[in-house]
N, C-alpha and C positions, 0 to 999 in steps of 0.2 A: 571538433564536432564530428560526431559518426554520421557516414555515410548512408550507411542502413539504418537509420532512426527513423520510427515510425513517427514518433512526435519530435520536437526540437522547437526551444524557441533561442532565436539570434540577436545578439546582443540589445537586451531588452528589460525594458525600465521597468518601474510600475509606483505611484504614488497617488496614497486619495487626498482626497479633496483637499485641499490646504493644510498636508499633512508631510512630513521627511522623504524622501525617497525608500520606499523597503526594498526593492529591489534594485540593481544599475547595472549596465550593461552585460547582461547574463545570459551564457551561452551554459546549454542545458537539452539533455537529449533522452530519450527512453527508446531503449532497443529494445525489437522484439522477444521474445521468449527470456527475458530476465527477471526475476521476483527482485526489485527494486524499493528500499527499504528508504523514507525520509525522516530523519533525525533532527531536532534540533531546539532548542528554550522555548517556551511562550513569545512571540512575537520576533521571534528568527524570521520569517516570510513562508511559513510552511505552506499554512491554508493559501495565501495570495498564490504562491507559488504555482499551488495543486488548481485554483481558480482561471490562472492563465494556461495552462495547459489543458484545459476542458472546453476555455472559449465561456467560461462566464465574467472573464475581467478579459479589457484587452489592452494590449503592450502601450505606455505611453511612448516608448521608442522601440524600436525595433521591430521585429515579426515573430508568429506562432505558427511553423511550418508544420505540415500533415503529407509523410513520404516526399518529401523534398520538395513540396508547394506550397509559398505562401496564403496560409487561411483568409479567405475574405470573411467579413463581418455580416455583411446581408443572409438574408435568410437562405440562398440556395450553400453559401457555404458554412453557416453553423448546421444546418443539417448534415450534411458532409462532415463535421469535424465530429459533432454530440451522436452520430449512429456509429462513431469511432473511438471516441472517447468516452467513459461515464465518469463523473465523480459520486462517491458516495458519501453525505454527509455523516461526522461524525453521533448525529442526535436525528433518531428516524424518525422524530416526528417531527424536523422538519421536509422530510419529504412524501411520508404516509399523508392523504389526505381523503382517498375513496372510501366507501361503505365494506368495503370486503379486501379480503387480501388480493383475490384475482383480479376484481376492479380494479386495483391500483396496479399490479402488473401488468395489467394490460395497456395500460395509459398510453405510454410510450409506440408500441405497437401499431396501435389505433391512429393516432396522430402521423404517424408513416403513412396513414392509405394504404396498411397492408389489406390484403385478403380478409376476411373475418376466416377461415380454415386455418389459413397461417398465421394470425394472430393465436388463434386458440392453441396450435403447435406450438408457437413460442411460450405462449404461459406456463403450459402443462411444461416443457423444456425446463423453463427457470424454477418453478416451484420444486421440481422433483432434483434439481442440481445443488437448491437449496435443501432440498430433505425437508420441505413445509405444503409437501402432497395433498398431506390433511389439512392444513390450515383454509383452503384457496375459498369456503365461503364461510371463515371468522371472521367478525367483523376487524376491521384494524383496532381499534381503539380495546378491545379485549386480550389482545395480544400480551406477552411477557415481554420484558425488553430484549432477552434477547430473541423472540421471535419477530418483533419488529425488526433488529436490525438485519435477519433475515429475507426478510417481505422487502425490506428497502432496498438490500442487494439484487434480490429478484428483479427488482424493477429495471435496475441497469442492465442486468445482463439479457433479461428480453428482448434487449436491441443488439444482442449479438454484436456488444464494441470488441475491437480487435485492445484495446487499453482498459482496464478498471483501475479506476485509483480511487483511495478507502483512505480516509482520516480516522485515525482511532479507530479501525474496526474491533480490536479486539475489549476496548475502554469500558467497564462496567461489565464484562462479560465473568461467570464463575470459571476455573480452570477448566470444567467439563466443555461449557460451552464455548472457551477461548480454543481447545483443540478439534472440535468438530468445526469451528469455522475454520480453521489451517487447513482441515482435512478437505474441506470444500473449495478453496482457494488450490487447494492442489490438485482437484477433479479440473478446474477450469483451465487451470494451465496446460493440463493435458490437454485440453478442448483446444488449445491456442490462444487463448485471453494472455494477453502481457500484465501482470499485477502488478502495482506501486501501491504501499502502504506507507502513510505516515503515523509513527508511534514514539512515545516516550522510552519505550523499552526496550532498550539495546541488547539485553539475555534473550528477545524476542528475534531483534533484525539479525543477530549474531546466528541462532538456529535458524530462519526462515528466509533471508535474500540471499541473494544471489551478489547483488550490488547493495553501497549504501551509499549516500547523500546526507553527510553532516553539515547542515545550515553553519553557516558562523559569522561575525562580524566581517570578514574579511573576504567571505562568500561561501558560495558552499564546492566542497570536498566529496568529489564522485568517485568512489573507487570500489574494487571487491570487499564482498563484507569482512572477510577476516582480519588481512590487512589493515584495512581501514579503521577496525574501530580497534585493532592494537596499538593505534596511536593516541598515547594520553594526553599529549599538546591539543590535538585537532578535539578530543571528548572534551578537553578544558574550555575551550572555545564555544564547543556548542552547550555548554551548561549541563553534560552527560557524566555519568559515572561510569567507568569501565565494566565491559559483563562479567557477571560473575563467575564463568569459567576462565577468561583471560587473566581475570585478579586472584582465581586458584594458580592456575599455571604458574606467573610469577613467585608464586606464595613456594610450590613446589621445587620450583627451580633456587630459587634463594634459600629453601632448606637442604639442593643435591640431594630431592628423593626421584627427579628426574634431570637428564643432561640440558644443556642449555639450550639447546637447536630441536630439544622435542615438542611436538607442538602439546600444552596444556589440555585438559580437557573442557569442553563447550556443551555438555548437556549436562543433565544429573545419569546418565546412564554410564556418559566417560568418566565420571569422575568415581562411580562403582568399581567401575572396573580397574581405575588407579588404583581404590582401595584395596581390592582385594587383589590385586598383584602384588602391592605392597605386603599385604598381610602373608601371602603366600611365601614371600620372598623372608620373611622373619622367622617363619614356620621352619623355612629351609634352613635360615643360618643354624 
């Protein structure tokens, strides 16, 4: 367990109601300033996972530590954990529910007993970080999906949590709107927000973490993203397909049009630039 974890929970269970064990004694940590990628099948423990770490499930064994303190459950310490943690649901309507976009970022806020000046600073903050300036009096329910899951994110980060963690945020979204939300996830980081995303899409956690976390049977596999998901045991495990730059690489390397110890390419921009070295290199012979 890291030292400097902002969040951590210690050796910790979790099972509903007259249901398996999904979790069992799981040591698990989010350090600061790392973009933290969660991987893994349909009912690996992702969501439960992402639940306990927000303080809306709580450990049937063990603890959910906040900077190396045991979280209590009453109300002075979920407000202490949830102004530090947000989850964002993968489907914004289940958390859109006001008349207006502003009104529902501001929710959070409000319920703090902040200032009504500093409420309205934080709104104006989260709308314009999201890029949804104009939207702040559409009603919700007129929104696009993806300006909903826009306005959903606003709403977390109006509480200025030092954590966001996002299921599927990018899930439904068109390529356009899947990299202006990266692009916004990388404004926040700059701000010092720590992001964890859970996603299906390993070409995604491949470009975009820092760290990955493959769920598996056997638990889950915390490591640097690159590494991590060059291993095809551990993607067997979690029900993943290798990215599709690392299964170029391989593909490159098994034809010696690059040496064995070079690393493969990982975007569509690397793998241009394989081509046209190659091409250049043919020109030359």
């Amino acid at each position: 367990m890291n030292d400097d974890a902002l969040v951590a929970l210690r050796g910790a269970s979790y099972a509903y109601e007259d249901g398996p064990l999904v979790l069992s004694d799981l040591d698990f940590a989010i350090r600061p300033g790392r973009a933290l990628a969660l991987l893994g099948r349909n009912g690996s423990g992702k969501t439960t996972l992402m639940r306990l770490l927000s303080g809306g499930l709580r450990p049937r064994t063990g603890h959910l530590a906040l900077d190396g303190v045991p979280v209590t459950y009453d109300r002075a310490g979920l407000t202490r954990l949830r102004t530090t943690v947000q989850l964002v649901l993968q489907d914004p309507d289940d958390q859109l529910f006001a008349a207006s976009v502003a009104e529902d970022v501001s929710f959070g806020p409000v319920n703090l007993g902040l200032p009504r000046d500093e409420v309205a600073g934080r709104v104006a903050w989260a709308l314009a970080a999201l890029a949804i300036s104009d939207l702040a009096d559409r009603p919700t329910h007129l929104l696009s999906f993806g300006q909903r899951k826009r306005a959903a994110i606003a709403g977390a980060v109006a509480l200025r949590p030092r954590v966001l963690i996002l299921d599927e945020p990018t899930a439904g979204l068109d390529p356009e709107g899947q990299e202006r939300l990266l692009d916004t996830l990388a404004g926040l980081r700059a701000d010092g927000t720590t992001v964890v995303m859970a996603t299906h899409d390993v070409d995604l956690a491949l470009r975009w973490a820092d760290d990955v976390a493959l769920l598996t049977p056997s638990g889950p596999h915390l490591g640097p993203a690159a590494a991590t998901l060059a291993r095809a045991d551990l993607l067997a495990q979690a029900g993943l397909r290798p990215a599709w730059g690392i299964a170029a690489g391989r593909l490159l390397r098994a034809q010696r049009l690059i040496e064995d110890d070079a690393r493969g390419p990982r975007t569509a921009a690397e793998l241009d630039a394989y081509a046209a070295a190659l091409r250049g290199g043919e020109a030359a012979g």
